[in-house]
C-alpha beads as a LAMMPS data file, in Angstrom:
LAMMPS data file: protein, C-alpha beads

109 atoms
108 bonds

1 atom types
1 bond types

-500.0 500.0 xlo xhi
-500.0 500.0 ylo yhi
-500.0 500.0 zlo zhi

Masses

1 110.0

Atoms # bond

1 1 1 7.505 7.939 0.017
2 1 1 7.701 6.026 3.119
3 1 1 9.007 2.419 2.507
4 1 1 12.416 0.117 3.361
5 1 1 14.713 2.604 0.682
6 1 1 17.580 1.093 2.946
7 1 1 20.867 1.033 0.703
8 1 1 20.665 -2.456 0.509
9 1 1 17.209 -3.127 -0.383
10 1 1 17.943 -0.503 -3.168
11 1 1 16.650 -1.512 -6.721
12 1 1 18.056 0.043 -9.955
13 1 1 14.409 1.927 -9.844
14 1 1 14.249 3.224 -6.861
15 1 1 16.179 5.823 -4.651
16 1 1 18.257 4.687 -1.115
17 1 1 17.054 6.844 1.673
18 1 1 16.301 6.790 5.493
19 1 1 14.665 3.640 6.250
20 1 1 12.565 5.299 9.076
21 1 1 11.102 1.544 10.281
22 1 1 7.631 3.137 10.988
23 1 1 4.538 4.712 9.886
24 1 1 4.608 9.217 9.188
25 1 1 1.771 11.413 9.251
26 1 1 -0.047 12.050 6.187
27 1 1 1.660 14.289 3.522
28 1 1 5.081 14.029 5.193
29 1 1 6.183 13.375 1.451
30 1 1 5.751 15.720 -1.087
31 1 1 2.543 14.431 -3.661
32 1 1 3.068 12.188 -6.594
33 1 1 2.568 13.996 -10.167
34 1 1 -0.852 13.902 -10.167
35 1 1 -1.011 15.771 -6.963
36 1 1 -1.892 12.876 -5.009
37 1 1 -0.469 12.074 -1.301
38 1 1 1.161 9.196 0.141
39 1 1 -0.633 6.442 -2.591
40 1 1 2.901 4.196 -2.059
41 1 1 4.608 3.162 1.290
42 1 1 3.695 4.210 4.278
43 1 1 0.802 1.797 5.387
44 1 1 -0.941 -1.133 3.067
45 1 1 -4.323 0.391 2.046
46 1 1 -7.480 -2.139 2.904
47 1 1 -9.636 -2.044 -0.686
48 1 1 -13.213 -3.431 -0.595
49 1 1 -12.289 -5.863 -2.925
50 1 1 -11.837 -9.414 -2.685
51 1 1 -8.520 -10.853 -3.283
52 1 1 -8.184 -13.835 -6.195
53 1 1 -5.127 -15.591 -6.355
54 1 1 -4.870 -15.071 -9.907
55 1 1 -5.835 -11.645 -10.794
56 1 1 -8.738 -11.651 -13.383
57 1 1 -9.635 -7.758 -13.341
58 1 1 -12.714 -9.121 -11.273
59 1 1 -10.884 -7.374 -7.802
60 1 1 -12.190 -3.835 -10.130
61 1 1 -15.283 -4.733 -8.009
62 1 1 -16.619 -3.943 -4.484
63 1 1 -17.315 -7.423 -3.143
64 1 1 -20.101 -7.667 -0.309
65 1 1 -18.415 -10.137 2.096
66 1 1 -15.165 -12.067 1.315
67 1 1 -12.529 -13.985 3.219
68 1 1 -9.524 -12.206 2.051
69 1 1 -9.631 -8.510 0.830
70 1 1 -6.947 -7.007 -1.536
71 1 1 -4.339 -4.355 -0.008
72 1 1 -2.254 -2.170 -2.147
73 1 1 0.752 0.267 -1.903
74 1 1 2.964 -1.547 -0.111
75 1 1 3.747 0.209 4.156
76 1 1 7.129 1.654 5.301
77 1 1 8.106 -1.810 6.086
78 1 1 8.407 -2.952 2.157
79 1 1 11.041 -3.157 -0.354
80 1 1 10.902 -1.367 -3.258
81 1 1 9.688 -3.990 -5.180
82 1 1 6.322 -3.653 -3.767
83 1 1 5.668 0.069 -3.186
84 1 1 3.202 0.486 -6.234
85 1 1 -0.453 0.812 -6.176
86 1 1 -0.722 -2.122 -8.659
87 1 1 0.965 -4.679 -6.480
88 1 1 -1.371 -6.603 -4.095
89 1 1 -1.257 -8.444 -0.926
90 1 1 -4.089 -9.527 1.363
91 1 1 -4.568 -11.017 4.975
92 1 1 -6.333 -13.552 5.264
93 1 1 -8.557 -12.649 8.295
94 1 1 -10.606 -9.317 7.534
95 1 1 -10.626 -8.109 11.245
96 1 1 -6.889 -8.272 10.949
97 1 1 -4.938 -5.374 12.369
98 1 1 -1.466 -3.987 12.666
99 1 1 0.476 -0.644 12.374
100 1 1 1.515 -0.991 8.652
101 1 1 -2.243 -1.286 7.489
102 1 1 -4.896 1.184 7.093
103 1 1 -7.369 2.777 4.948
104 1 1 -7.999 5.818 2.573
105 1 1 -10.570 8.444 3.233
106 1 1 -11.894 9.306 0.437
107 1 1 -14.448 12.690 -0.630
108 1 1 -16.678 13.262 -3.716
109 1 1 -17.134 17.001 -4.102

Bonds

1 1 1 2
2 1 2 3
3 1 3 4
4 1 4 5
5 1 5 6
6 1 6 7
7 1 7 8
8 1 8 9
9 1 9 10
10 1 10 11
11 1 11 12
12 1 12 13
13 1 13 14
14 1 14 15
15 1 15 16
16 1 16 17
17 1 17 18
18 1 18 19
19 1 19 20
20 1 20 21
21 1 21 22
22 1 22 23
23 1 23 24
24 1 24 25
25 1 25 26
26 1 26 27
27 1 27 28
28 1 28 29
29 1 29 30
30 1 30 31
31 1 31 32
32 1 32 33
33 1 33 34
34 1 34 35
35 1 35 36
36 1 36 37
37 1 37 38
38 1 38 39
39 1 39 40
40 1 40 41
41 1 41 42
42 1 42 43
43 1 43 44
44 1 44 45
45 1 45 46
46 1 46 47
47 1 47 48
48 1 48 49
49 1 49 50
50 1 50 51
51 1 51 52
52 1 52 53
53 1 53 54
54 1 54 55
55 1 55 56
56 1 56 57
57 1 57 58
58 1 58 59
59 1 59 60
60 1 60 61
61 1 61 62
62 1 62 63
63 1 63 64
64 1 64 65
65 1 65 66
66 1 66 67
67 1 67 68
68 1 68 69
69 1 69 70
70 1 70 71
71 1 71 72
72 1 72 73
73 1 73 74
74 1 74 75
75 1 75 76
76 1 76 77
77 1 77 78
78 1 78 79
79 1 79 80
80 1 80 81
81 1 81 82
82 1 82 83
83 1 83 84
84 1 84 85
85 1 85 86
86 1 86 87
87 1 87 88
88 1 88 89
89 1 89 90
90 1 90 91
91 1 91 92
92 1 92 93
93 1 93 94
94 1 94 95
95 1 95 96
96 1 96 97
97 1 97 98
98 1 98 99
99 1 99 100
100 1 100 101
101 1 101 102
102 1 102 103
103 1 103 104
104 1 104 105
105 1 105 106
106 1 106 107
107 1 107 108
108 1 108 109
């Protein structure tokens, strides 16, 4: 997982490593137990839904248009604190880019 595992970021949770200050190619890490790659650190992942202050469950849903979308995962430039898929951030511009967000592709066989 690519995130800020500096020694002194370190949390009891997590694991001190090479704090590589930049984004890897896809499936430089080995796949989390469910055989899934890179769902943590690395780059913030847009979602199409719209980000509430106070989470209500109602982000579960695609939302048209909004002002502020949710991202999740936490990029290689977080702490561990906030390198899970359930922690959320957002920008407030939509149009906003930078090199630690991005997006999933996703296929339905």
């Amino acid at each position: 997982m690519n995130f800020n595992g500096s020694a002194e970021k370190k949390e009891p949770y997590s694991v001190a490593g090479e704090y590589l200050e930049e984004t890897t190619p896809a499936e430089s890490f080995p796949p989390n137990s469910l055989g899934l790659y890179d769902m943590s650190g690395n780059v913030w992942e847009w979602t199409c839904s719209e980000y509430q202050d106070r989470y209500d469950g109602s982000e579960e849903r695609c939302a048209d248009q909004a002002d502020r979308y949710s991202l999740r995962g936490g990029s290689w430039g977080s702490f561990p604190w906030g390198v899970r898929a359930a922690y959320r951030n957002h920008h407030l511009l939509p149009a906003s880019r930078n090199d630690h967000i991005g997006f999933r592709l996703a296929r339905d066989n």
